[in-house]
C-alpha positions as protocol buffer text, in pm:
chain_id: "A"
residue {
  index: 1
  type: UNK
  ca { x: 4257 y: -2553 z: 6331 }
}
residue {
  index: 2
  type: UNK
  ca { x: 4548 y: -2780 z: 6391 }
}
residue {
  index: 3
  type: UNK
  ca { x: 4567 y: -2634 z: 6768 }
}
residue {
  index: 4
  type: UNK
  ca { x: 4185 y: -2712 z: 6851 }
}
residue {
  index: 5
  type: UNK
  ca { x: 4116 y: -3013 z: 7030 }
}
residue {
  index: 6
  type: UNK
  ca { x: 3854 y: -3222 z: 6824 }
}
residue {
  index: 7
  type: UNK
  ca { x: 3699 y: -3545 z: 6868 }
}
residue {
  index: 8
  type: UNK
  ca { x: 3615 y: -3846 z: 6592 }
}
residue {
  index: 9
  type: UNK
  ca { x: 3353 y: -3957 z: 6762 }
}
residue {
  index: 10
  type: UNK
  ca { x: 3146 y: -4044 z: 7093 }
}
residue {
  index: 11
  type: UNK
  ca { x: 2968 y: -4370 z: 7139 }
}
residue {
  index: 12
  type: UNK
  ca { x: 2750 y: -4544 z: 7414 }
}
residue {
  index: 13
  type: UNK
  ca { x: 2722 y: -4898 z: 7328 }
}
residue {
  index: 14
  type: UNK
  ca { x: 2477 y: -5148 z: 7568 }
}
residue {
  index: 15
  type: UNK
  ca { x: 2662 y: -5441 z: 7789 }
}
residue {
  index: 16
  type: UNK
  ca { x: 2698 y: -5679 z: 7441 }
}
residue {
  index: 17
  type: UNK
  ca { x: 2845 y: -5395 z: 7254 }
}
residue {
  index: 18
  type: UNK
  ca { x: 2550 y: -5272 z: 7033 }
}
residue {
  index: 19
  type: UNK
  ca { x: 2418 y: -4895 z: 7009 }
}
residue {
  index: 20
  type: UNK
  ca { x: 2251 y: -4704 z: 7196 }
}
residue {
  index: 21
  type: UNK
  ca { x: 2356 y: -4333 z: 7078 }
}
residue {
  index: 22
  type: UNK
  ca { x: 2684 y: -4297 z: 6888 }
}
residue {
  index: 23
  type: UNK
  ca { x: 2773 y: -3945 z: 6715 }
}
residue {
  index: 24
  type: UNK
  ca { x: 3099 y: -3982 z: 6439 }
}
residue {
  index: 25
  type: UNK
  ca { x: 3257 y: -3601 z: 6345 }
}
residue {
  index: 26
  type: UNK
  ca { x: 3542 y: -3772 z: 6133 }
}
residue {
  index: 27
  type: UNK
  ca { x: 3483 y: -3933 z: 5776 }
}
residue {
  index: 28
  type: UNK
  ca { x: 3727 y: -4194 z: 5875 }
}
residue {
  index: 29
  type: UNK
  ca { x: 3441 y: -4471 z: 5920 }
}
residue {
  index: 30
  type: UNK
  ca { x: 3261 y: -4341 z: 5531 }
}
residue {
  index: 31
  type: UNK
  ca { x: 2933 y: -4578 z: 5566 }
}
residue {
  index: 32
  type: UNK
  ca { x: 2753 y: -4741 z: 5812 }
}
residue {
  index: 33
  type: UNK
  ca { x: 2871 y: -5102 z: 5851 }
}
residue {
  index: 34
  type: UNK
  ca { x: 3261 y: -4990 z: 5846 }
}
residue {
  index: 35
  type: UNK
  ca { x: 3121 y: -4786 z: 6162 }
}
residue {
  index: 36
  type: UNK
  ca { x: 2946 y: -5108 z: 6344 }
}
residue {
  index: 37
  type: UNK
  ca { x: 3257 y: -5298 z: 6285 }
}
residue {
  index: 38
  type: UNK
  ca { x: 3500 y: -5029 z: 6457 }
}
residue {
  index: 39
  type: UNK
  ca { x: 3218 y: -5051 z: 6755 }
}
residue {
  index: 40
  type: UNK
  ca { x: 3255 y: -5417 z: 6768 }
}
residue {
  index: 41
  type: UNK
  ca { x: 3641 y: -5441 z: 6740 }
}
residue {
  index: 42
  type: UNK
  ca { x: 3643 y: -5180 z: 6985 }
}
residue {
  index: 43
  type: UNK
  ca { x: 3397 y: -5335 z: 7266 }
}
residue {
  index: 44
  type: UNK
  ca { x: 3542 y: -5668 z: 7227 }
}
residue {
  index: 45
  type: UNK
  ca { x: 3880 y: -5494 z: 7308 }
}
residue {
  index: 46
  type: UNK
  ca { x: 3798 y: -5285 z: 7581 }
}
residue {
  index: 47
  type: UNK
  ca { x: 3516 y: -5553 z: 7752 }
}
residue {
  index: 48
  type: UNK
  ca { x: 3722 y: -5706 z: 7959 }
}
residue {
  index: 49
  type: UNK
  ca { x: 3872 y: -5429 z: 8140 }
}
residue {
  index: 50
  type: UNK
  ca { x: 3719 y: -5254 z: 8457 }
}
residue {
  index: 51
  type: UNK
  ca { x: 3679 y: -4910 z: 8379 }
}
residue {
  index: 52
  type: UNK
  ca { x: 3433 y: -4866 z: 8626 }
}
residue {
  index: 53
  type: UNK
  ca { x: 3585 y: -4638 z: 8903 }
}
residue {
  index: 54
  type: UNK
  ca { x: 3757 y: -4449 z: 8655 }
}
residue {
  index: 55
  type: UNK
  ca { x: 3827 y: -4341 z: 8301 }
}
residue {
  index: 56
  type: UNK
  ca { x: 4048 y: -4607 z: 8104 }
}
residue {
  index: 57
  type: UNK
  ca { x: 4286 y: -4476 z: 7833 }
}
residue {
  index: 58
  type: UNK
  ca { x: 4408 y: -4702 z: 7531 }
}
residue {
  index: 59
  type: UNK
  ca { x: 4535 y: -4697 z: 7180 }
}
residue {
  index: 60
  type: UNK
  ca { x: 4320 y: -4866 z: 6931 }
}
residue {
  index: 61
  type: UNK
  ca { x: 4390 y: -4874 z: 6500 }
}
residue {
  index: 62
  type: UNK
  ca { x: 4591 y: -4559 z: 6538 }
}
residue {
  index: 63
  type: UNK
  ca { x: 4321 y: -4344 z: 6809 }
}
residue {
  index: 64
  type: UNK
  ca { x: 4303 y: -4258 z: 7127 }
}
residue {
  index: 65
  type: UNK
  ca { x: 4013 y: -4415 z: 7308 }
}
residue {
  index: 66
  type: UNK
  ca { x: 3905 y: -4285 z: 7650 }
}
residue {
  index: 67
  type: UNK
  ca { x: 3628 y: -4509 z: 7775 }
}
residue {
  index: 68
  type: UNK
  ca { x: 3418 y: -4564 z: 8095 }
}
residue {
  index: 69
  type: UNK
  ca { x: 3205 y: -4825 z: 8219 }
}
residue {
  index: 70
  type: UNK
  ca { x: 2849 y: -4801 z: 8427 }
}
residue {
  index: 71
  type: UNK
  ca { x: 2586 y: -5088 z: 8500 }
}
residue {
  index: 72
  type: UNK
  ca { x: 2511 y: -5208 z: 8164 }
}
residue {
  index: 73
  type: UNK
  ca { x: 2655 y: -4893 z: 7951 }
}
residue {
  index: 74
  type: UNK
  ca { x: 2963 y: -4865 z: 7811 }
}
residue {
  index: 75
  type: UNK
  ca { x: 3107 y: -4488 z: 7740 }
}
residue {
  index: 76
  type: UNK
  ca { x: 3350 y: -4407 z: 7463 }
}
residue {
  index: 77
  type: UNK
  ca { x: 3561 y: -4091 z: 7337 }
}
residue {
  index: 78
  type: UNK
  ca { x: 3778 y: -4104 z: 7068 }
}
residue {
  index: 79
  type: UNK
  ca { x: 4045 y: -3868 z: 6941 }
}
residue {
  index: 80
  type: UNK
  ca { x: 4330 y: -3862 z: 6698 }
}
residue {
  index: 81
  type: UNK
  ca { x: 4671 y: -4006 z: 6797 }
}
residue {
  index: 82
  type: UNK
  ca { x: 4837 y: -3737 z: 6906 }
}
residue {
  index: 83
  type: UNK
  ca { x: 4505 y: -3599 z: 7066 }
}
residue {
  index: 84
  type: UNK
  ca { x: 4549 y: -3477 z: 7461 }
}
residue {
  index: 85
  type: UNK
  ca { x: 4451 y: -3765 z: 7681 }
}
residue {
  index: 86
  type: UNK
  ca { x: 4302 y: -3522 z: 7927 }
}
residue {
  index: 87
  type: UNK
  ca { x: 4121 y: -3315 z: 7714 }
}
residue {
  index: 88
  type: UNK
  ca { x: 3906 y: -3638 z: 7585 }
}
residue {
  index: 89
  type: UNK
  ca { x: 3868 y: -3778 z: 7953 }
}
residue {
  index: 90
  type: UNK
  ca { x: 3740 y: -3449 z: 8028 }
}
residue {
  index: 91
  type: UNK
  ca { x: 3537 y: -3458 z: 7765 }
}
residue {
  index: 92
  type: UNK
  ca { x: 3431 y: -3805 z: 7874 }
}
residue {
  index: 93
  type: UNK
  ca { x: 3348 y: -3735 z: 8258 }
}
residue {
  index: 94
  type: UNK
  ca { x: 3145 y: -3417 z: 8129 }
}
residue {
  index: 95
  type: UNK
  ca { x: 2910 y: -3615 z: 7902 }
}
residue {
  index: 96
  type: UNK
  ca { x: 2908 y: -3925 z: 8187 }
}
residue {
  index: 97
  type: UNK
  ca { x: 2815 y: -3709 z: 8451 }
}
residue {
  index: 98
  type: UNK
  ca { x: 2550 y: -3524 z: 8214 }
}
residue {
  index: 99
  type: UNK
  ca { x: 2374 y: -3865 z: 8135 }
}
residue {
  index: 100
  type: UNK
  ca { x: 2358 y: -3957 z: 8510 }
}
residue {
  index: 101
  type: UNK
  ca { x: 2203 y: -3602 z: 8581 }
}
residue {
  index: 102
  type: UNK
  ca { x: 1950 y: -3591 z: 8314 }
}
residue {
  index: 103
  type: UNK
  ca { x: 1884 y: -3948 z: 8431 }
}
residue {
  index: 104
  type: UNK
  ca { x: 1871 y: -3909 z: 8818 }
}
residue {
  index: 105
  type: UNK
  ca { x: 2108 y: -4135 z: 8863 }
}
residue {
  index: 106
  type: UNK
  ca { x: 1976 y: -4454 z: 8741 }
}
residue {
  index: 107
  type: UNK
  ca { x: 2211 y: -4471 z: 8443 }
}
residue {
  index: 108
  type: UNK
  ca { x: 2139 y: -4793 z: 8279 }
}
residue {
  index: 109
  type: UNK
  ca { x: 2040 y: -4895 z: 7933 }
}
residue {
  index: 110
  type: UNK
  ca { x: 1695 y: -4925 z: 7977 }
}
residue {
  index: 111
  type: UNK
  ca { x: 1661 y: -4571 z: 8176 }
}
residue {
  index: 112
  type: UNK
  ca { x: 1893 y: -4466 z: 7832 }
}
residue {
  index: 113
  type: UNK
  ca { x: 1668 y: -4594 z: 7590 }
}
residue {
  index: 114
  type: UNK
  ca { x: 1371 y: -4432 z: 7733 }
}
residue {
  index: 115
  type: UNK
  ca { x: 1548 y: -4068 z: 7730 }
}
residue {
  index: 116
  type: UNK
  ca { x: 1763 y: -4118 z: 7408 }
}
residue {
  index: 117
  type: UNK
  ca { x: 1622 y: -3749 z: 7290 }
}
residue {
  index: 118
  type: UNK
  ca { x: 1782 y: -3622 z: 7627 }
}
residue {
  index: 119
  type: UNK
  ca { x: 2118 y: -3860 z: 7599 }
}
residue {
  index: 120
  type: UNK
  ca { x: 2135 y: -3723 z: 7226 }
}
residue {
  index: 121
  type: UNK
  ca { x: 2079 y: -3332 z: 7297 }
}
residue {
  index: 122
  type: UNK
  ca { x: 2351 y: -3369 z: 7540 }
}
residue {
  index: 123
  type: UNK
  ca { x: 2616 y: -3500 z: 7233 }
}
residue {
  index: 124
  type: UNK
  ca { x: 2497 y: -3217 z: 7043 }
}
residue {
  index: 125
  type: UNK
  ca { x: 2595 y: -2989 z: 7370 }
}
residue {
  index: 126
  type: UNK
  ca { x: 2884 y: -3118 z: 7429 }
}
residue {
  index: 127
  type: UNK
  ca { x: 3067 y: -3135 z: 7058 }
}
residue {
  index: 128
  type: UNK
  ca { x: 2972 y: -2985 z: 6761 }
}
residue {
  index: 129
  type: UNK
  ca { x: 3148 y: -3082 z: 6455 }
}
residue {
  index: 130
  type: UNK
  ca { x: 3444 y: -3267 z: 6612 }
}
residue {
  index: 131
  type: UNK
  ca { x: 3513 y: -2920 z: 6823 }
}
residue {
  index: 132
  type: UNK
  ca { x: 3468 y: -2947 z: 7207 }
}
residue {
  index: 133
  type: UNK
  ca { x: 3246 y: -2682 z: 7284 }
}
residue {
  index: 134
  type: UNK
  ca { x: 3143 y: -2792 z: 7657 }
}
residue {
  index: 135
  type: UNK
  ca { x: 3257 y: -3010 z: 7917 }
}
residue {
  index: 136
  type: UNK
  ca { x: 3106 y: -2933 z: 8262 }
}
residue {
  index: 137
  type: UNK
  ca { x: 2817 y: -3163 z: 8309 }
}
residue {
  index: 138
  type: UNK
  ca { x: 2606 y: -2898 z: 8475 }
}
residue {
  index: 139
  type: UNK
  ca { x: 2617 y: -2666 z: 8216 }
}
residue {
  index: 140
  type: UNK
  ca { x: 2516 y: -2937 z: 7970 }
}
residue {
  index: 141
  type: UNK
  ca { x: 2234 y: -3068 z: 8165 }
}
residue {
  index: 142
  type: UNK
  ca { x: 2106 y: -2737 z: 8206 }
}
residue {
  index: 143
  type: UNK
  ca { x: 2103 y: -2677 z: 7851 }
}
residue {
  index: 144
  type: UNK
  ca { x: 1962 y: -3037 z: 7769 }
}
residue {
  index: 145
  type: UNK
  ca { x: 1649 y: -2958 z: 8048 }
}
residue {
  index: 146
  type: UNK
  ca { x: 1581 y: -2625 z: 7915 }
}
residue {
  index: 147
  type: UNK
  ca { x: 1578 y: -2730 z: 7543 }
}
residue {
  index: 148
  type: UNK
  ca { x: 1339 y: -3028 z: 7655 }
}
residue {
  index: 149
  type: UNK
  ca { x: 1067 y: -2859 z: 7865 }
}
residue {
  index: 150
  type: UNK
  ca { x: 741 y: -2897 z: 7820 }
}
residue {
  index: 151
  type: UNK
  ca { x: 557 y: -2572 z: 7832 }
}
residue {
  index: 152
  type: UNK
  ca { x: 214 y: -2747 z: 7845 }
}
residue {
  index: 153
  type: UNK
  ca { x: 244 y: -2983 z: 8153 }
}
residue {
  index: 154
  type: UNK
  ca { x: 153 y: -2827 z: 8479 }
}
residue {
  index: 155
  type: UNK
  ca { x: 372 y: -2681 z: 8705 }
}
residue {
  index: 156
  type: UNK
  ca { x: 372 y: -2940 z: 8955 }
}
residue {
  index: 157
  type: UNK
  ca { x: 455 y: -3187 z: 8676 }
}
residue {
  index: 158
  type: UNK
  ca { x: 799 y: -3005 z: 8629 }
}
residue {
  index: 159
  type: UNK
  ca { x: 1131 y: -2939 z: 8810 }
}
residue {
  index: 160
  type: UNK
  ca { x: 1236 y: -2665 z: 8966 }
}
residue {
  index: 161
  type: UNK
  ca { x: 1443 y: -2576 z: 8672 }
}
residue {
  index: 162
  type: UNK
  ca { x: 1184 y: -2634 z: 8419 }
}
residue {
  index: 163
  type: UNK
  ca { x: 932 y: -2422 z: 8617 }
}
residue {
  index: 164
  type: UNK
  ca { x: 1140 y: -2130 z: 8617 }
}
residue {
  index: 165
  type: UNK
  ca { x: 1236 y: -2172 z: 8276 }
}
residue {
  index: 166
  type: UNK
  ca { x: 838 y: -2188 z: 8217 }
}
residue {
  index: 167
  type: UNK
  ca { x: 752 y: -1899 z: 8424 }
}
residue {
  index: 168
  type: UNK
  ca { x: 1043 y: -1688 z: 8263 }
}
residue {
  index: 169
  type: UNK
  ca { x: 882 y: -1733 z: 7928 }
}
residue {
  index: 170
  type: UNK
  ca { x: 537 y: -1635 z: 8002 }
}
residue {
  index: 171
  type: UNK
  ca { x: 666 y: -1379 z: 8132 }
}
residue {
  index: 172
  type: UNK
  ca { x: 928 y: -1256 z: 7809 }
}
residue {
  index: 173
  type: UNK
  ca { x: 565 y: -1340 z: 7605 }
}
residue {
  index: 174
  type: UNK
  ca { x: 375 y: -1080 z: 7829 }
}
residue {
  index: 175
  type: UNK
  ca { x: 616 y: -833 z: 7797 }
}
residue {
  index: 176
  type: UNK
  ca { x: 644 y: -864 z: 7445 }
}
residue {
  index: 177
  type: UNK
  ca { x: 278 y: -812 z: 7385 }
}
């Protein structure tokens, strides 16, 4: 186990550092307000940096935090201190680009907020446990659409994906019968 990459936790925090969809894997942070207050030391850290072009990588209270910045959303990855900075910016860029697919590319909080099932499927894709289990932001937005179809709105209602997703389940359920 000492060999697998793992992660302590992934947060995306609004433009004044609160929540919007944090996941912790570590029982570093044991209750809820010792978590808040390593969001807030951390935002009020990182806030004035411009992380917006790419991935920023810093030390903070003995972790590595890889962190990212869009509109009014603030992206965060952390890993252990002698955790592989690339691993957790890949990590990182795979869960940012899955939000801005799953969102059409209006990633801001209020486009988060409405889809926070999709934004919180996607964490469950991406780690499970602390263990990386997918980075590549295609994959995961695959898996987040298919999980989150709606087999009762119409066809036209759906994407292209969805549809055949749809249309490959009737079609399992007919042969089946």
């Amino acid at each position: 186990m000492e060999s697998c990459p793992s992660i302590k936790n992934i947060l995306l925090l609004d433009s004044e550092g609160n929540r919007v969809a944090v996941k912790y894997y570590s029982d570093e942070w044991p209750n809820n307000s010792v978590k808040e207050a390593f969001e807030k030391s951390l935002f009020s850290k990182t806030q004035k940096t411009n992380a917006r072009t790419e991935a920023e990588i810093a030390m903070f209270e003995s972790h590595i935090i890889v962190y990212k910045f869009v509109q009014d959303l603030h992206f965060f990855v952390t890993g252990a201190e002698n955790e592989n900075e690339l691993i957790l910016v890949t990590v990182l860029q795979g869960f940012f680009d899955a939000v801005g697919l799953l969102l059409r590319g209006t990633v801001d909080k209020k486009e988060a907020l409405e889809n926070l099932d999709l934004i919180l499927l996607c964490l469950d894709e991406i780690v499970d446990g602390g263990i990386i289990l997918e980075t590549d932001a295609n994959v995961i937005a695959g898996k987040v659409a298919s999980h989150s179809i709606d087999a009762a709105a119409p066809l036209s209602e759906q994407t292209i994906s969805q549809a055949l997703a749809t249309a490959r389940e009737h079609l399992a359920r007919s042969l089946l019968k």
